[in-house]
C-alpha positions as CSV (number, residue, x, y, z in Angstrom):
1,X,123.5,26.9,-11.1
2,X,126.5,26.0,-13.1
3,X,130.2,25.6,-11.7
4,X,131.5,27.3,-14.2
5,X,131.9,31.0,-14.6
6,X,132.9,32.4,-18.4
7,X,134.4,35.5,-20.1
8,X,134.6,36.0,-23.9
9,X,135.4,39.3,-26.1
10,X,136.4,39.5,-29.7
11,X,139.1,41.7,-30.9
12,X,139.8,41.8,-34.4
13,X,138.9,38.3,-35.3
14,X,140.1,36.7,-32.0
15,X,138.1,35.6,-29.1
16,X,139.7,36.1,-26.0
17,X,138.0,33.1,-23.6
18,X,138.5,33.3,-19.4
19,X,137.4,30.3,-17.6
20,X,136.8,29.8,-13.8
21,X,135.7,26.2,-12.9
22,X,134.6,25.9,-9.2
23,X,136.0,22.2,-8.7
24,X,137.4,20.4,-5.6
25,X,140.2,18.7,-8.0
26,X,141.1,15.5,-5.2
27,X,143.9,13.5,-6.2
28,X,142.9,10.4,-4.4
29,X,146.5,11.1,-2.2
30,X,145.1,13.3,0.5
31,X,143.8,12.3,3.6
32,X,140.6,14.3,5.3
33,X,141.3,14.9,9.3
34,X,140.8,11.5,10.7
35,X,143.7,10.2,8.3
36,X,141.0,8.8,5.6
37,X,141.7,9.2,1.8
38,X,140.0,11.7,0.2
39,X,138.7,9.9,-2.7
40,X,139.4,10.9,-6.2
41,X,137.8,13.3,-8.0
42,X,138.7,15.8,-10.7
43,X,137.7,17.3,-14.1
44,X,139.2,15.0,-17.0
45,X,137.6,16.4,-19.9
46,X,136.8,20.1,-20.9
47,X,135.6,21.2,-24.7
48,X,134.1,24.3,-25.6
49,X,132.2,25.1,-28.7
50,X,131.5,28.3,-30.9
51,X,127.4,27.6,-32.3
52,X,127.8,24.3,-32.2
53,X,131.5,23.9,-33.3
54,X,134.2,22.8,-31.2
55,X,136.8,25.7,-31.2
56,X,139.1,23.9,-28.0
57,X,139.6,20.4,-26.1
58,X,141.8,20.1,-23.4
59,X,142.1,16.6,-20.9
60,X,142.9,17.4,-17.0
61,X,145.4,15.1,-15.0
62,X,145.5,15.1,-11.2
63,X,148.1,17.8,-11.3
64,X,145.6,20.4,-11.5
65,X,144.6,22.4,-8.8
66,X,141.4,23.1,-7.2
67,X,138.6,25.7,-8.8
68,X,140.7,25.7,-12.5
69,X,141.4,28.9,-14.5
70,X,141.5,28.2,-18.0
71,X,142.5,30.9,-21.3
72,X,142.6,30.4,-24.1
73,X,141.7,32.1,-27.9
74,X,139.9,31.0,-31.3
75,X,138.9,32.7,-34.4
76,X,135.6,33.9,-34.1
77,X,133.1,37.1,-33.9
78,X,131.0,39.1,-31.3
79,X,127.4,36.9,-31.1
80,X,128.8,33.9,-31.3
81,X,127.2,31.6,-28.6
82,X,130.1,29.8,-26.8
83,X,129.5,26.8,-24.6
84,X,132.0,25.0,-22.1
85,X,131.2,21.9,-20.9
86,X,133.1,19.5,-18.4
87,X,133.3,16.3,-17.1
88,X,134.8,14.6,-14.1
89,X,136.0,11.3,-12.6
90,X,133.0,10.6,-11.0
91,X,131.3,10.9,-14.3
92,X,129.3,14.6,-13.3
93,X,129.2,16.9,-16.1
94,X,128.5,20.8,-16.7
95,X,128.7,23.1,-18.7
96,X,127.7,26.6,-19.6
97,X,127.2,29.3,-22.3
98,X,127.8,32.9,-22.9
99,X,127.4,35.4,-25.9
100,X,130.7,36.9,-26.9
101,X,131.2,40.4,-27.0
């Protein structure tokens, strides 16, 4: 099952996009209970693309917080098949798709 939860809806030309990315986001600064670093971990890369076209690229920093909500718009149409896709520190990757309407 995918980490990553998406909403898309066209209005007159424009695709609205709503993102939810389930994601522990560590900085590498905190420490767990026993006073160990929590190693680092957290989403560097995120693209998404409109039948096979990249329509939005963003890179993360440590700065953002845990399970990330990400907007945004592109020009499009209801059908298109959008994709998101991310990957993290650790080198994981996922991604997901939806059918905008």
């Amino acid at each position: 099952m995918s980490t990553i939860r998406i909403k898309a809806k066209e209005r007159d030309g424009l695709v609205s996009v709503k993102s939810l990315m389930k994601h522990p986001m560590e900085t590498g600064l905190r420490k767990d209970k026993s006073g160990k670093k929590i190693p680092e971990h957290w989403i560097q890369d995120v693209v998404a693309e409109a039948n096979g076209k990249q329509v939005f690229a963003v890179a993360f920093n440590t700065s953002i917080s845990k399970d990330p909500y990400l907007a945004f718009a592109y020009t499009g149409k209801k059908g298109d098949v959008l994709r998101i896709s991310w990957k993290d520190s650790v080198g994981k990757t996922d991604s997901a798709e939806t059918t905008v309407k």
